[in-house]
C-alpha positions as CSV (number, residue, x, y, z in Angstrom):
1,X,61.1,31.4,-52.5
2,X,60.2,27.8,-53.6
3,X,61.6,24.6,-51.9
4,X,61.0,20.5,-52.7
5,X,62.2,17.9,-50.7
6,X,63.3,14.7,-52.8
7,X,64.7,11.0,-52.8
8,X,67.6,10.6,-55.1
9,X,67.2,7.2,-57.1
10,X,69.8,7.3,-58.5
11,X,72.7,4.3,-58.0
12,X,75.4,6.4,-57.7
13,X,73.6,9.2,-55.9
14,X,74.5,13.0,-57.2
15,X,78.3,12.3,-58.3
16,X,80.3,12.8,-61.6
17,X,77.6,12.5,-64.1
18,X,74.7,13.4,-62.3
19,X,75.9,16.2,-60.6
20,X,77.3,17.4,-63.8
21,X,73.6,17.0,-65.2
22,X,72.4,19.1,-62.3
23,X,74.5,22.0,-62.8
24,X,74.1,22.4,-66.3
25,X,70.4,21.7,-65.6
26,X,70.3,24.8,-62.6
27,X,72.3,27.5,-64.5
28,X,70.1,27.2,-67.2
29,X,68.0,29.1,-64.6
30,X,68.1,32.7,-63.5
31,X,67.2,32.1,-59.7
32,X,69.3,31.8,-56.9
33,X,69.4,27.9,-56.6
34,X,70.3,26.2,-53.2
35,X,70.8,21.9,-52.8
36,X,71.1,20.7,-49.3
37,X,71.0,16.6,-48.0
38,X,69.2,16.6,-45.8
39,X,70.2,12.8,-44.9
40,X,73.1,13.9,-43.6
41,X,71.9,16.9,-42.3
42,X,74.6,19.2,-45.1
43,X,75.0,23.2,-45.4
44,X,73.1,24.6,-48.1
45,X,75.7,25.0,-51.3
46,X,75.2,26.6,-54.5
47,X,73.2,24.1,-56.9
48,X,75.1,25.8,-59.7
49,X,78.7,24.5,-58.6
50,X,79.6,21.5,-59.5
51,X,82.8,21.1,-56.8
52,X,80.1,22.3,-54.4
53,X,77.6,19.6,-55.6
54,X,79.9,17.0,-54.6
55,X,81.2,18.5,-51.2
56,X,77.6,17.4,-50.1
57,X,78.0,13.4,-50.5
58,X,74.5,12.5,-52.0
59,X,74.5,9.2,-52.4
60,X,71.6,6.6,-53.8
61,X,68.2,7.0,-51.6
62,X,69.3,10.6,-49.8
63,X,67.1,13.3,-49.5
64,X,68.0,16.7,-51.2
65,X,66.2,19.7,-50.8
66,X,66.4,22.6,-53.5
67,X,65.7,26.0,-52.9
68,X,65.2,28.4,-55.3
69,X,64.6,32.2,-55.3
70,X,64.2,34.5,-58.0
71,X,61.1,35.4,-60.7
72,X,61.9,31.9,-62.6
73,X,62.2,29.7,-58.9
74,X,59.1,27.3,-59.4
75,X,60.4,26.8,-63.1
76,X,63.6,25.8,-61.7
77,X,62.3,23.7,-58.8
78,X,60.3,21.7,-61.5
79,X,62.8,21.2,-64.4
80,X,65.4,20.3,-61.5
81,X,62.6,17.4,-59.8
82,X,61.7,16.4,-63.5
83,X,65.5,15.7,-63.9
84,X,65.7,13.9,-60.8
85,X,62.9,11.7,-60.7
86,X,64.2,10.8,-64.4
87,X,67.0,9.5,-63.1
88,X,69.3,11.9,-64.9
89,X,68.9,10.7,-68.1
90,X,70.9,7.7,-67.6
């Protein structure tokens, strides 16, 4: 099991776009993968669902923590920071 804290830059935080980004970006991925904010202290939800995505309220400058498990979970955790720290794309 492989886990990353990070600090969503993002000005809209993990909504609509993003989060759309991030769940096409995590089932591309065989592992179990988990997203918790930890800013405000959320569940853990499925990183591959986008409805669950958005239960979670991530907004600019919270802190998510992803969780993967499976044989391809420090691929996962990477491609998924990678997509992050570039801001999504946008």
């Amino acid at each position: 099991m492989e886990s990353l804290t990070i600090k969503v830059i993002n000005q809209v935080g993990l909504h609509a776009r993003p989060a759309a980004s991030f769940v096409k970006k995590a089932q591309s991925f065989a592992s179990q993968i988990l997203i918790e904010n930890v800013s405000k202290r959320s569940e853990k939800v499925n990183a591959k669902s986008f409805v669950k995505i958005l239960s979670i309220a991530v907004d600019h400058d919270n802190d998510i923590r992803i969780t993967a498990d499976g044989d391809d979970a420090v691929q996962a955790i990477q491609g998924l920071k990678e997509l992050v720290d570039a801001n999504f794309g946008e």
